[in-house]
Biopython code that builds the backbone (N, CA, C, O; Angstrom):
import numpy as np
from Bio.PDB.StructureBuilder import StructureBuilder

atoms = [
    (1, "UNK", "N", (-251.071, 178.869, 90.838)),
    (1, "UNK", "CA", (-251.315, 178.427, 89.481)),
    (1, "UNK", "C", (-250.771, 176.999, 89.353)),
    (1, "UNK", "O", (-249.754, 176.851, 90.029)),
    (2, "UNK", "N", (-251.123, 175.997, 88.736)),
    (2, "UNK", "CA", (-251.141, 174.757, 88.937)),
    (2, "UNK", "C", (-250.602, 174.607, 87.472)),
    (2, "UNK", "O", (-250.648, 175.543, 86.674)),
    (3, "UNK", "N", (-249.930, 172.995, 87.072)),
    (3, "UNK", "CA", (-248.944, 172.919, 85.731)),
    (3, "UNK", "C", (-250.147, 172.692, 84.885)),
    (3, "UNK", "O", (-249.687, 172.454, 83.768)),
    (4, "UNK", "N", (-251.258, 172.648, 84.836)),
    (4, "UNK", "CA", (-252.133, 172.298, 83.812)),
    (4, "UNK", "C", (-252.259, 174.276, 83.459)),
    (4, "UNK", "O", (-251.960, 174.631, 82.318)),
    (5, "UNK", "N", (-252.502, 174.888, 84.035)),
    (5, "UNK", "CA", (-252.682, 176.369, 83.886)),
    (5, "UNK", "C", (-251.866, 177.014, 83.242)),
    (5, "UNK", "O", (-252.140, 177.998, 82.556)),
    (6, "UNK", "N", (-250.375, 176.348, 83.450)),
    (6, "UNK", "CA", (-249.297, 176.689, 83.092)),
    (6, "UNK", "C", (-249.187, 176.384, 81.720)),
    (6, "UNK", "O", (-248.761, 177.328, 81.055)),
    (7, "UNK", "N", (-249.434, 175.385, 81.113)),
    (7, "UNK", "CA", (-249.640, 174.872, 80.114)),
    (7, "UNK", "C", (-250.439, 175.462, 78.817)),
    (7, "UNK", "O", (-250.242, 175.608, 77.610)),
    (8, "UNK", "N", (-251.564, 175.742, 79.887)),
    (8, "UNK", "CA", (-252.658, 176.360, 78.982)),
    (8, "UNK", "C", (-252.197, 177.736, 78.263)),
    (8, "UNK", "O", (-252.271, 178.065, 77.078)),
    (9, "UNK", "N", (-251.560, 178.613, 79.699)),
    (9, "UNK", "CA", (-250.559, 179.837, 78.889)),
    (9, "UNK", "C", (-249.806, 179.818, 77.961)),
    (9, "UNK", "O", (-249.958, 180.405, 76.890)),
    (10, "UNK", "N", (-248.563, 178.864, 78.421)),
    (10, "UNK", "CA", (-247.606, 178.629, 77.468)),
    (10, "UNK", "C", (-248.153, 178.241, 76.117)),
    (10, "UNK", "O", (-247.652, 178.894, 75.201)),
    (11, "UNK", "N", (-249.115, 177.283, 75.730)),
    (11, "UNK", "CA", (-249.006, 177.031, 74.330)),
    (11, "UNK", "C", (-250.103, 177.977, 73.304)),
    (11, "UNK", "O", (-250.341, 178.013, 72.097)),
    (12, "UNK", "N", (-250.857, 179.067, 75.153)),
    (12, "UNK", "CA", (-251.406, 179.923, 74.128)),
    (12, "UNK", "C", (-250.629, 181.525, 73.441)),
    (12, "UNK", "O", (-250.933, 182.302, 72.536)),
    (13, "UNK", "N", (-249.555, 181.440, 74.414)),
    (13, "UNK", "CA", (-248.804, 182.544, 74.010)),
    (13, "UNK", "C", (-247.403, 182.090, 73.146)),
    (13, "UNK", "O", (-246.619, 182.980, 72.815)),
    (14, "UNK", "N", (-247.118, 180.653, 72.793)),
    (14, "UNK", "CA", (-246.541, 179.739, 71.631)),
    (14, "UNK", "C", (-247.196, 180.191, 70.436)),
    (14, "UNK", "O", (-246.618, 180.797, 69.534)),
    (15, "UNK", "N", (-248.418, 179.884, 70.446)),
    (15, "UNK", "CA", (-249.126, 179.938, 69.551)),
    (15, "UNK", "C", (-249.105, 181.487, 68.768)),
    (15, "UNK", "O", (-248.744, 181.649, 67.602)),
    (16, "UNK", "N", (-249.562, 182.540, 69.661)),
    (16, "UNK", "CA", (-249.598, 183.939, 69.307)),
    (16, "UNK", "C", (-248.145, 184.288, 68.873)),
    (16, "UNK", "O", (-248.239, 185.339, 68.239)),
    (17, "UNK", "N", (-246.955, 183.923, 68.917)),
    (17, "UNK", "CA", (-245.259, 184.001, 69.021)),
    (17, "UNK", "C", (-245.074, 183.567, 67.956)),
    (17, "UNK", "O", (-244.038, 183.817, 67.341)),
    (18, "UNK", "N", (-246.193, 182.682, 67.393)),
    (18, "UNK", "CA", (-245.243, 181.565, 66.743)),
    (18, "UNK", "C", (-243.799, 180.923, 66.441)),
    (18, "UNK", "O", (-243.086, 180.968, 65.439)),
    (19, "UNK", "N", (-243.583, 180.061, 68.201)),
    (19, "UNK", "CA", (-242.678, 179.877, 68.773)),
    (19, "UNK", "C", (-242.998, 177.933, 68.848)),
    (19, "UNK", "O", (-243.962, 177.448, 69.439)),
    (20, "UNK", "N", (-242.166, 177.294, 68.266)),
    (20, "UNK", "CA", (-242.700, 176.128, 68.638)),
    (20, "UNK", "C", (-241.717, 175.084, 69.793)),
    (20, "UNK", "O", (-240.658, 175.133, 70.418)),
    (21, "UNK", "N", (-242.733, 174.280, 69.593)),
    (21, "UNK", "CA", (-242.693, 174.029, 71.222)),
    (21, "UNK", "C", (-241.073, 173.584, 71.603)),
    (21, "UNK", "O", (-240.387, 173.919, 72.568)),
    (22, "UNK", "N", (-240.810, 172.849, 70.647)),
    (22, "UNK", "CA", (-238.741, 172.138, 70.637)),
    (22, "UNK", "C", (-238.583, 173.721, 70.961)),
    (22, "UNK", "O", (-238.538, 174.195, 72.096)),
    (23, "UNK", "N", (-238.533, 174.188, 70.180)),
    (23, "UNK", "CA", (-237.676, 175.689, 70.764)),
    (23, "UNK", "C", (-238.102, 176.354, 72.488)),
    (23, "UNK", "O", (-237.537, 177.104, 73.284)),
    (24, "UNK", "N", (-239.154, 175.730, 72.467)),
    (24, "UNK", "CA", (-239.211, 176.570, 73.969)),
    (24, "UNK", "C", (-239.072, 175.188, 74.546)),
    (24, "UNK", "O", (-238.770, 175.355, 75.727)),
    (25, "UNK", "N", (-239.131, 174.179, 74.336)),
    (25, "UNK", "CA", (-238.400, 173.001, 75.546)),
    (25, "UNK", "C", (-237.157, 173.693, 75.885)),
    (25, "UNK", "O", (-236.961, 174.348, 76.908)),
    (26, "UNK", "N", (-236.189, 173.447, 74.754)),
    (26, "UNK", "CA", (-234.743, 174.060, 74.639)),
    (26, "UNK", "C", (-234.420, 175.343, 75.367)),
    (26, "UNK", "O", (-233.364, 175.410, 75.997)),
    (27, "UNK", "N", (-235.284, 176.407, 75.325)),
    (27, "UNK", "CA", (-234.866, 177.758, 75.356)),
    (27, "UNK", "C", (-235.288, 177.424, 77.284)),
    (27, "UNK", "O", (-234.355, 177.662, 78.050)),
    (28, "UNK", "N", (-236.328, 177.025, 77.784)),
    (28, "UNK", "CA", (-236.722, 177.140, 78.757)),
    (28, "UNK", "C", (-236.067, 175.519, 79.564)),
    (28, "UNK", "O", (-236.531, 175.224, 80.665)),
    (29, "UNK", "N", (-235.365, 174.904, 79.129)),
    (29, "UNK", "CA", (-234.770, 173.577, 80.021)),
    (29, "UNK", "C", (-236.170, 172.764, 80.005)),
    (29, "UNK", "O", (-236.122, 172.323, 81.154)),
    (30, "UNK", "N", (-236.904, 172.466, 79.684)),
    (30, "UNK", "CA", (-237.793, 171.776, 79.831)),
    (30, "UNK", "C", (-237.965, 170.508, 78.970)),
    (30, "UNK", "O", (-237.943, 170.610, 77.743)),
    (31, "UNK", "N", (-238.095, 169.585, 79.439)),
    (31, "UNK", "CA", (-238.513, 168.326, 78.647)),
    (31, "UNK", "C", (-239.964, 168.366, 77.955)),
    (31, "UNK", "O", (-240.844, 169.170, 78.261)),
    (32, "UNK", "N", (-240.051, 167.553, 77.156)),
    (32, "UNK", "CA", (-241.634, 167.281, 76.438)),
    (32, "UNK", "C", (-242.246, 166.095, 77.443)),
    (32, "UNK", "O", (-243.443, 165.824, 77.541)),
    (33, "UNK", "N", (-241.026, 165.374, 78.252)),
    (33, "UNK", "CA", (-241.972, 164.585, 79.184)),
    (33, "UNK", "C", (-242.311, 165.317, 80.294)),
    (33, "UNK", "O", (-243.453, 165.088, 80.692)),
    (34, "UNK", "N", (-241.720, 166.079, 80.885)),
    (34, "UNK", "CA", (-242.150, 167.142, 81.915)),
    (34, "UNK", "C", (-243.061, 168.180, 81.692)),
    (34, "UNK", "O", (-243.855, 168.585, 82.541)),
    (35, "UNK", "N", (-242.945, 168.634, 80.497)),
    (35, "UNK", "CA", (-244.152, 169.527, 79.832)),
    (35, "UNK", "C", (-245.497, 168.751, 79.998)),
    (35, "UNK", "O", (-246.461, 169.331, 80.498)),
    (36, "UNK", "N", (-245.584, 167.435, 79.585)),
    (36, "UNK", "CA", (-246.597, 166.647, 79.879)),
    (36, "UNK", "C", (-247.344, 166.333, 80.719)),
    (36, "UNK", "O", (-248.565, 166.209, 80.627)),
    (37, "UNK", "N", (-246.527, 166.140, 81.810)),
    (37, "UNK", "CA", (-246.960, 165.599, 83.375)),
    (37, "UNK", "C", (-247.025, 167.564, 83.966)),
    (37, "UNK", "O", (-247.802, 167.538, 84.921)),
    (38, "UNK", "N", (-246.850, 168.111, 83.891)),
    (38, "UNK", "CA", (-247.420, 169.694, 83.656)),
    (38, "UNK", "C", (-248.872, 169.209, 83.419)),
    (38, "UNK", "O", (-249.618, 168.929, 84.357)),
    (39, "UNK", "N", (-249.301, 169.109, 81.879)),
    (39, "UNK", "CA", (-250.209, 168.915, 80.965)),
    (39, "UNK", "C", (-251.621, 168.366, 81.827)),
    (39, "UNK", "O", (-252.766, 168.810, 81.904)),
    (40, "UNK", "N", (-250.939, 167.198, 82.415)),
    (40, "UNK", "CA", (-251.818, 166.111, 83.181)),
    (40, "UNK", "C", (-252.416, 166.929, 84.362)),
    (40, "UNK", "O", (-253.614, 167.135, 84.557)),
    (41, "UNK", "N", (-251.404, 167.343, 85.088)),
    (41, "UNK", "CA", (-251.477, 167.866, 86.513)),
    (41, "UNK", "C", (-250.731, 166.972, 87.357)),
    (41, "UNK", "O", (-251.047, 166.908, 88.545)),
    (42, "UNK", "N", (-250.166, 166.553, 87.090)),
    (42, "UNK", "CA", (-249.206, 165.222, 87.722)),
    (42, "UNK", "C", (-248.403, 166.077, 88.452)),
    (42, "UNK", "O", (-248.418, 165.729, 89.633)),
    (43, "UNK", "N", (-247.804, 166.912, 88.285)),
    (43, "UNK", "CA", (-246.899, 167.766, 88.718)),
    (43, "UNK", "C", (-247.186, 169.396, 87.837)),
    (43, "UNK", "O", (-247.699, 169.643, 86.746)),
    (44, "UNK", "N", (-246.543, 170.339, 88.980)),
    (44, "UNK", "CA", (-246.120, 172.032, 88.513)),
    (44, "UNK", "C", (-245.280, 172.282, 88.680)),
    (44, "UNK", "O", (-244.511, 171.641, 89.397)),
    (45, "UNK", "N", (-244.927, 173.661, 87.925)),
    (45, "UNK", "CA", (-243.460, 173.615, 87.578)),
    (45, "UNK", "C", (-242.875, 174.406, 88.964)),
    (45, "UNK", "O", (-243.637, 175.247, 89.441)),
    (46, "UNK", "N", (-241.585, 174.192, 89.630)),
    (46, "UNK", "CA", (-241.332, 175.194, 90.300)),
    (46, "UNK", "C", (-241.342, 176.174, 90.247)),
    (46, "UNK", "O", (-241.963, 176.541, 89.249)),
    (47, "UNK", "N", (-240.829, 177.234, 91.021)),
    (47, "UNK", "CA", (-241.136, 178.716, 91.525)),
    (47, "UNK", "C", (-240.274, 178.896, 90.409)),
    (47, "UNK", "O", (-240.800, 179.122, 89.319)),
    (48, "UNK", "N", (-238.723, 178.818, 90.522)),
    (48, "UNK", "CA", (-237.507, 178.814, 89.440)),
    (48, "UNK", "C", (-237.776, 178.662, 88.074)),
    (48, "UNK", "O", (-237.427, 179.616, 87.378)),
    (49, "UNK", "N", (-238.276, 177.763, 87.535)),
    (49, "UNK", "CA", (-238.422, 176.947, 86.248)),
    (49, "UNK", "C", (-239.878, 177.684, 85.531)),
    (49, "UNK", "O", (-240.188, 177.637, 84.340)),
    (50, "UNK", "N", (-240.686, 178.406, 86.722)),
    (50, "UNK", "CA", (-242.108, 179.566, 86.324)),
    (50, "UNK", "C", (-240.933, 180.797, 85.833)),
    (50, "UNK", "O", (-240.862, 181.064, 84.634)),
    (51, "UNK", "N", (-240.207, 181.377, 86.636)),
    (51, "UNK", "CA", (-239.446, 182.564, 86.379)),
    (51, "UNK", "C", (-238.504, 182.212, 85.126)),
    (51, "UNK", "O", (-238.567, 183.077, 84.252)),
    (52, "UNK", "N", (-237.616, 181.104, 84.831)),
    (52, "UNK", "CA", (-237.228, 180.994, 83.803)),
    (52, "UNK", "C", (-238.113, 180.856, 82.567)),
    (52, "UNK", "O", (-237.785, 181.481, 81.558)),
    (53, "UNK", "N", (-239.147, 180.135, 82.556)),
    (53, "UNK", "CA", (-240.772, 180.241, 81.900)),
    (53, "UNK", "C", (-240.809, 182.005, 80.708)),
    (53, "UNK", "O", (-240.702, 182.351, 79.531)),
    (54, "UNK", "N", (-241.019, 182.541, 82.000)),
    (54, "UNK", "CA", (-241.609, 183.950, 82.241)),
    (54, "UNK", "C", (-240.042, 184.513, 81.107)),
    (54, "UNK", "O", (-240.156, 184.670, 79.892)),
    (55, "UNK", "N", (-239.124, 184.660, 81.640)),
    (55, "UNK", "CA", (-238.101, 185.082, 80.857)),
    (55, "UNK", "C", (-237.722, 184.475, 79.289)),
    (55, "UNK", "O", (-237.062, 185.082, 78.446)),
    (56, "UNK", "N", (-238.324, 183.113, 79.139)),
    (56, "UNK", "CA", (-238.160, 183.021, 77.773)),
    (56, "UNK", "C", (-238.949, 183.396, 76.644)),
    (56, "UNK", "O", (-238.644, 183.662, 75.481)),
    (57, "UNK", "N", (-240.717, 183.330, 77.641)),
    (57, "UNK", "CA", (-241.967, 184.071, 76.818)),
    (57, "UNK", "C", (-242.160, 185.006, 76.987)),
    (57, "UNK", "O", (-242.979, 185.567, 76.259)),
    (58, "UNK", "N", (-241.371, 185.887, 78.295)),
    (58, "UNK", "CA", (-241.445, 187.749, 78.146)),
    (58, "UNK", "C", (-242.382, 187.661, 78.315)),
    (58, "UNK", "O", (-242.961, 187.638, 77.229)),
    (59, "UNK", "N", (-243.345, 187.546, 79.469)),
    (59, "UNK", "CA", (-244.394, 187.594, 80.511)),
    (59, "UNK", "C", (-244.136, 187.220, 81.787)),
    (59, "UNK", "O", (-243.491, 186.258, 82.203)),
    (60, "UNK", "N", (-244.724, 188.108, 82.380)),
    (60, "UNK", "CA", (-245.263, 187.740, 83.765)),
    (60, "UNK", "C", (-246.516, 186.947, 83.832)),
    (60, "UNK", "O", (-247.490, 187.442, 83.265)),
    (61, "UNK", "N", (-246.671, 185.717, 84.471)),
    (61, "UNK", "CA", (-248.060, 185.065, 84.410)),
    (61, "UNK", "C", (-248.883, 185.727, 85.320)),
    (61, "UNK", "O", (-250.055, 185.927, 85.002)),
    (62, "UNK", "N", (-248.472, 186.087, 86.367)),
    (62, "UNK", "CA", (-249.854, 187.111, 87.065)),
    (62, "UNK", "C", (-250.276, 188.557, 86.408)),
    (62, "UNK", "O", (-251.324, 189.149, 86.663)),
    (63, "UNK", "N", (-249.373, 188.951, 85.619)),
    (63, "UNK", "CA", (-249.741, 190.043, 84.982)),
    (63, "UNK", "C", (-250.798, 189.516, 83.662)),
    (63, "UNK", "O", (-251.937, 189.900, 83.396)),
    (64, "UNK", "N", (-249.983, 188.550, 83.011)),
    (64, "UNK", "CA", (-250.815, 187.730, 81.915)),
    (64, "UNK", "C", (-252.344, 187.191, 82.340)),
    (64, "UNK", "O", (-253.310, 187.103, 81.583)),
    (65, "UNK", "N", (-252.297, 186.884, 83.643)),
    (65, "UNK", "CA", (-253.976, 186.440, 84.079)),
    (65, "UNK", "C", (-254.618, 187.429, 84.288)),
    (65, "UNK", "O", (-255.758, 187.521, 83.832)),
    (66, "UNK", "N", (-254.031, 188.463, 85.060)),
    (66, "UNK", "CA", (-254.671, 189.845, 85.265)),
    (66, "UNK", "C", (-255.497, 190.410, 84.222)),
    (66, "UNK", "O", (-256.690, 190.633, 84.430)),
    (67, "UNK", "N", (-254.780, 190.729, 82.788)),
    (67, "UNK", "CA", (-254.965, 191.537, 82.101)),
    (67, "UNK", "C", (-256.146, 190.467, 81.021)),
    (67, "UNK", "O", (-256.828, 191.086, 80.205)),
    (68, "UNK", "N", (-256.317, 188.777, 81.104)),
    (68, "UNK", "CA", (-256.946, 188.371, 80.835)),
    (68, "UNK", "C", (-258.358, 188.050, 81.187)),
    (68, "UNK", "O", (-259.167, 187.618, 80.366)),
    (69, "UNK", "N", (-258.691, 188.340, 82.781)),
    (69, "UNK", "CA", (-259.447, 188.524, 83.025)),
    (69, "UNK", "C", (-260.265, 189.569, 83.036)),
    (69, "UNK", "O", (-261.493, 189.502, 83.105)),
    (70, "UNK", "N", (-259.701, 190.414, 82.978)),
    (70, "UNK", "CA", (-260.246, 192.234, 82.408)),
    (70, "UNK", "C", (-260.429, 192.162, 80.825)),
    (70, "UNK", "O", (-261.479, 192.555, 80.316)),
    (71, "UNK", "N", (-259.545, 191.730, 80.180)),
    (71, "UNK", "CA", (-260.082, 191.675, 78.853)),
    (71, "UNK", "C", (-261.494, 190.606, 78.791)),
    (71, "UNK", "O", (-262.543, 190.645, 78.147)),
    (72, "UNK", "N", (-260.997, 189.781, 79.675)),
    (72, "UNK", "CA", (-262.592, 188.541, 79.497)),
    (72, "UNK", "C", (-264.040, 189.360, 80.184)),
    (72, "UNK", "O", (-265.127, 189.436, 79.611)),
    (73, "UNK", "N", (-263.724, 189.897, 81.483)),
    (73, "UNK", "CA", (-264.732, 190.845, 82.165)),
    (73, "UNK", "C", (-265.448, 192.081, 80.490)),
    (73, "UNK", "O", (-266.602, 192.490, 80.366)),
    (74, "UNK", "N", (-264.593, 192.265, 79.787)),
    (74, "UNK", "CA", (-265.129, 193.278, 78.901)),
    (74, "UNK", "C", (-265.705, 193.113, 77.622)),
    (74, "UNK", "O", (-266.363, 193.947, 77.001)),
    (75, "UNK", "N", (-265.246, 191.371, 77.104)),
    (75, "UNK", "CA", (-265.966, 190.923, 76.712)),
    (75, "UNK", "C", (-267.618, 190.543, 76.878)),
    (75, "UNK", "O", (-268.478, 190.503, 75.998)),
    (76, "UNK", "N", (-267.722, 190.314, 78.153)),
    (76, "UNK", "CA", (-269.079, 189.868, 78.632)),
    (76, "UNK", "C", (-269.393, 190.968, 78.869)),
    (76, "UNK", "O", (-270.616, 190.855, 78.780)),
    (77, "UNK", "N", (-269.203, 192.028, 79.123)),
    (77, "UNK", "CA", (-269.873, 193.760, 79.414)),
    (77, "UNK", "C", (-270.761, 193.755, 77.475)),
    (77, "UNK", "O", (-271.898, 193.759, 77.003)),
    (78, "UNK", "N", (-269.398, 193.745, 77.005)),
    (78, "UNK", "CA", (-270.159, 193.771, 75.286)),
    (78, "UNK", "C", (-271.394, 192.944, 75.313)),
    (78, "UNK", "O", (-272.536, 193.327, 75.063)),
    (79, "UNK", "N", (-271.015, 191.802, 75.639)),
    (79, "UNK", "CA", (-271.758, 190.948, 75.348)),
    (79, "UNK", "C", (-273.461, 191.120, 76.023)),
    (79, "UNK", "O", (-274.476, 190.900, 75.361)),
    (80, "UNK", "N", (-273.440, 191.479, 77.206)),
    (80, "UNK", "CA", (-275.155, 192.028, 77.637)),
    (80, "UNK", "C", (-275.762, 192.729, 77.499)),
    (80, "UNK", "O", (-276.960, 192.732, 77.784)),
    (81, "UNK", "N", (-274.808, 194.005, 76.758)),
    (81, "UNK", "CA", (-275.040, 195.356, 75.956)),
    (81, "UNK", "C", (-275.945, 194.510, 75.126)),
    (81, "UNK", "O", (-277.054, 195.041, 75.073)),
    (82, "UNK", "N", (-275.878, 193.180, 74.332)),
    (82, "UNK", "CA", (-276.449, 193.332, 72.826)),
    (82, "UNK", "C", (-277.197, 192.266, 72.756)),
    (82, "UNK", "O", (-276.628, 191.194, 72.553)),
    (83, "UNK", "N", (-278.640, 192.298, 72.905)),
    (83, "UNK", "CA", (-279.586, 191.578, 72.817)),
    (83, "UNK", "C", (-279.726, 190.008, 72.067)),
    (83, "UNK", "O", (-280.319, 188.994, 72.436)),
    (84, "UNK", "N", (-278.998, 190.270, 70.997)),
    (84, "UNK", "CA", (-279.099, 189.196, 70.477)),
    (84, "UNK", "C", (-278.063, 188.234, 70.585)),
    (84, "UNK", "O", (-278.167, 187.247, 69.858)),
    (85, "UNK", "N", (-276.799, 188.340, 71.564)),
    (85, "UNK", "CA", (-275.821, 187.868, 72.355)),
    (85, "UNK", "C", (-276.326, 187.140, 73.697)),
    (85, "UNK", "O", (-275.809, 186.085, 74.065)),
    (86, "UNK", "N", (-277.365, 187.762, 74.407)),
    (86, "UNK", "CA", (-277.487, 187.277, 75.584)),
    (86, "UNK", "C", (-277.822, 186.174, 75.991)),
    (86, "UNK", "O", (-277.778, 185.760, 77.149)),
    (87, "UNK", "N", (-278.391, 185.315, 74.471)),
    (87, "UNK", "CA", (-278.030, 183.551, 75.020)),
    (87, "UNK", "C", (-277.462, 183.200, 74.981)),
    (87, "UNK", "O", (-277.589, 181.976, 74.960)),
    (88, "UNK", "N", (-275.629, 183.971, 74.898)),
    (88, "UNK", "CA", (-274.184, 183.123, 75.216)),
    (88, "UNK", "C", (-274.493, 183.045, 76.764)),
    (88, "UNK", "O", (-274.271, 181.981, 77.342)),
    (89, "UNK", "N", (-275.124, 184.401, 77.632)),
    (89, "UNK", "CA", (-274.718, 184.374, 78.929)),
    (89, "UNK", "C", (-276.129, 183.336, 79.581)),
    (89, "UNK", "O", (-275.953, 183.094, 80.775)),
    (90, "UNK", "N", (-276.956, 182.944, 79.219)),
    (90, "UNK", "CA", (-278.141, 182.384, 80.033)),
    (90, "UNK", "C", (-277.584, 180.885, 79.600)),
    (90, "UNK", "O", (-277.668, 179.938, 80.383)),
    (91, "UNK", "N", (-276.963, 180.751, 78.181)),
    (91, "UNK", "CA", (-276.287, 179.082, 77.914)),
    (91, "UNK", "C", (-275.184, 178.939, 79.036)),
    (91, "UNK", "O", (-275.044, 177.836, 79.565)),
    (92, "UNK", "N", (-274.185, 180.291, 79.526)),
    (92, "UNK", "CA", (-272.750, 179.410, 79.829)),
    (92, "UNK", "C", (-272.892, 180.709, 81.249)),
    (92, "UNK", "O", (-271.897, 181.386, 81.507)),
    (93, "UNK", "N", (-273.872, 180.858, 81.846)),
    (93, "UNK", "CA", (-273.917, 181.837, 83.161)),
    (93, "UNK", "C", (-273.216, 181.215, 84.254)),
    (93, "UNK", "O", (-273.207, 181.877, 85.292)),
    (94, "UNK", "N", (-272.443, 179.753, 84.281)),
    (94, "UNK", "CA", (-271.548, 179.409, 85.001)),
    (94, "UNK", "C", (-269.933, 179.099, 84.754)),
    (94, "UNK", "O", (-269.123, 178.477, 85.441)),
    (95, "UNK", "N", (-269.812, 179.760, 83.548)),
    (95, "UNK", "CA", (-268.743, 179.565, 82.765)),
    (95, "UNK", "C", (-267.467, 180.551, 83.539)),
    (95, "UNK", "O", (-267.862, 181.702, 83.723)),
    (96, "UNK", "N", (-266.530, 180.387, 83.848)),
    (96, "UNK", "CA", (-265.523, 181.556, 84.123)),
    (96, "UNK", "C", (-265.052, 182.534, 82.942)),
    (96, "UNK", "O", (-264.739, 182.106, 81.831)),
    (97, "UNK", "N", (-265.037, 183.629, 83.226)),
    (97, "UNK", "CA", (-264.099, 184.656, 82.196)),
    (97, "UNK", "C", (-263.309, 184.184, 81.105)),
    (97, "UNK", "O", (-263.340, 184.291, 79.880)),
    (98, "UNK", "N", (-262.379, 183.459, 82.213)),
    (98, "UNK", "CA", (-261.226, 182.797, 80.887)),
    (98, "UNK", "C", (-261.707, 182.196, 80.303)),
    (98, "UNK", "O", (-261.488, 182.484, 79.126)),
    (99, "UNK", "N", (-262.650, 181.004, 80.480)),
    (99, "UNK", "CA", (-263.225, 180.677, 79.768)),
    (99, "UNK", "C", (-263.797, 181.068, 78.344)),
    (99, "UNK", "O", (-263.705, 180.444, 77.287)),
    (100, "UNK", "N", (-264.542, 182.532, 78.673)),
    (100, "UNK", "CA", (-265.260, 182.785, 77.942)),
    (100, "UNK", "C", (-263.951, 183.729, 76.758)),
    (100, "UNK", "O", (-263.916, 183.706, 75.528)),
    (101, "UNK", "N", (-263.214, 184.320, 77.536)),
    (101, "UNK", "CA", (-261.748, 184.583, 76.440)),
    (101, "UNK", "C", (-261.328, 183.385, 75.792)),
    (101, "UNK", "O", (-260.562, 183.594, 74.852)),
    (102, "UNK", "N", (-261.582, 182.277, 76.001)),
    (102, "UNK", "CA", (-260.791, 181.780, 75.388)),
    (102, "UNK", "C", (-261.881, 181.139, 74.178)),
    (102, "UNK", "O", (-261.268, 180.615, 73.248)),
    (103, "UNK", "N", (-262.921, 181.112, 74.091)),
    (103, "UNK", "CA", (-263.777, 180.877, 73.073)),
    (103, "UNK", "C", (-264.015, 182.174, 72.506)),
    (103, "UNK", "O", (-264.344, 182.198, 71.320)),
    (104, "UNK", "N", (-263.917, 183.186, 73.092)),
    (104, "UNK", "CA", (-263.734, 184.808, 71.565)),
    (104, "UNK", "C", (-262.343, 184.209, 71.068)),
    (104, "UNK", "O", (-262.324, 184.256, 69.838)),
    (105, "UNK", "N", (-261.396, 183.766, 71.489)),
    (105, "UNK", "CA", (-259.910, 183.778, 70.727)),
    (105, "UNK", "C", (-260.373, 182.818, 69.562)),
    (105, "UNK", "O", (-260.232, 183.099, 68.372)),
    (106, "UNK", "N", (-260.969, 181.595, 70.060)),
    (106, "UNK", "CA", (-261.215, 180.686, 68.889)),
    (106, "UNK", "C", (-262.112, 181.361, 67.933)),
    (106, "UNK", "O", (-261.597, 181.657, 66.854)),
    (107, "UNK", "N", (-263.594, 181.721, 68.148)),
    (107, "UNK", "CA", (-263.869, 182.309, 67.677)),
    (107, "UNK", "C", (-263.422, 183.770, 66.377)),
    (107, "UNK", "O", (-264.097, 184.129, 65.412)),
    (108, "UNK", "N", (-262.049, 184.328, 66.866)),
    (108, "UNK", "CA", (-261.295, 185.134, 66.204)),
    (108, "UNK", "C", (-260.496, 184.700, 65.195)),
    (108, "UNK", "O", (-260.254, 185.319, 64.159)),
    (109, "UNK", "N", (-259.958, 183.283, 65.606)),
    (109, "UNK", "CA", (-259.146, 183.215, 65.176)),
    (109, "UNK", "C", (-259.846, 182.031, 63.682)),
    (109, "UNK", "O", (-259.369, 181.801, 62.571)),
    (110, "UNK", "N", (-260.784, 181.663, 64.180)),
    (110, "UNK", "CA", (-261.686, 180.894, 62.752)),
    (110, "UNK", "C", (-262.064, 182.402, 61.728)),
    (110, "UNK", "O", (-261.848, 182.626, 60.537)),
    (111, "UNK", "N", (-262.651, 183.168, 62.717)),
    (111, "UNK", "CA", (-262.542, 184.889, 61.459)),
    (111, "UNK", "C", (-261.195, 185.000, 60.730)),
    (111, "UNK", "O", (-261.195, 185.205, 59.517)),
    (112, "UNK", "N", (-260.704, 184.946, 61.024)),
    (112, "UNK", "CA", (-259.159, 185.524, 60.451)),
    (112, "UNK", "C", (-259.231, 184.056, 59.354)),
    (112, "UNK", "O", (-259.360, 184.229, 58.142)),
    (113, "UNK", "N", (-259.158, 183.029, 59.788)),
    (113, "UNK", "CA", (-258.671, 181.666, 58.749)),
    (113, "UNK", "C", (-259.937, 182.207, 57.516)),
    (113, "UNK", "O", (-259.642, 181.871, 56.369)),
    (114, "UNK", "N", (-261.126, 182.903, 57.646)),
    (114, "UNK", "CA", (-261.923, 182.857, 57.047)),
    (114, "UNK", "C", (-262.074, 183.835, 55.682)),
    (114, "UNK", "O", (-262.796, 183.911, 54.688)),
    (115, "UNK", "N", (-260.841, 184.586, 56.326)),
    (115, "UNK", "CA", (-260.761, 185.763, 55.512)),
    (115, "UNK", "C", (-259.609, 185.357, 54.234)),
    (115, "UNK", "O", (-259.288, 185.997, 53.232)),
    (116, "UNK", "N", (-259.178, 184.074, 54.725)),
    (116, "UNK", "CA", (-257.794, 183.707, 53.864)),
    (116, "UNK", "C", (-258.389, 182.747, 52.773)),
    (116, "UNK", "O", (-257.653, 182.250, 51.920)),
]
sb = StructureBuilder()
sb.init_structure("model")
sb.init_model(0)
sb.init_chain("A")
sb.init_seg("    ")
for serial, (resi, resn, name, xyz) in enumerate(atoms, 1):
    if name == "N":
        sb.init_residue(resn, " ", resi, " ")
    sb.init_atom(name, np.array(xyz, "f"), 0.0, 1.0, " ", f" {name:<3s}", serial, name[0])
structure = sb.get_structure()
């Protein structure tokens, strides 16, 4: 897993926590300039600094990708079930899973703002 990946987790499970980010610099030793160059791909975080990661957001990241790609795999199962869905998969038939989880999350999460 590479620091841009890393990134992508962290501020999506920040986000779900609502945990912000000074607090997890702090809680996890991490700088906002090192978080950055993460960000870029300039650098990833060590083996150490993933496990301290993992202990401040209470995840495992291979368990966290695991269970995201099965949730994303079951999304797209729904999704060919239902006819009038199936030009998400002929528009984005090269798209990865996560990918496609991560546009139901947006997607969800504009429902929810919508309801307010």
């Amino acid at each position: 897993m590479n620091g841009k990946e890393i990134v992508q987790i962290v501020e999506e499970i920040l986000s779900k926590k609502r945990i912000s980010k000074q607090q997890f610099y702090e809680e996890a030793g991490v700088s906002s300039a090192t978080f950055s160059q993460w960000r870029t791909g300039l650098y990833s975080p060590s083996a150490a600094k993933m496990k301290q990661i993992e202990d401040v957001l209470g995840i495992s990241f291979v368990d966290y990708e695991k269970a995201k790609d099965t949730e994303a795999e079951d999304i797209l199962e729904s999704i060919r079930s239902r006819p009038d869905l199936k030009v998400l998969l002929r528009s984005a038939k090269d798209v990865p899973p996560s990918s496609v989880y991560s546009l139901v999350a947006q997607l969800e999460l504009e429902k929810e703002r919508n309801k307010q």
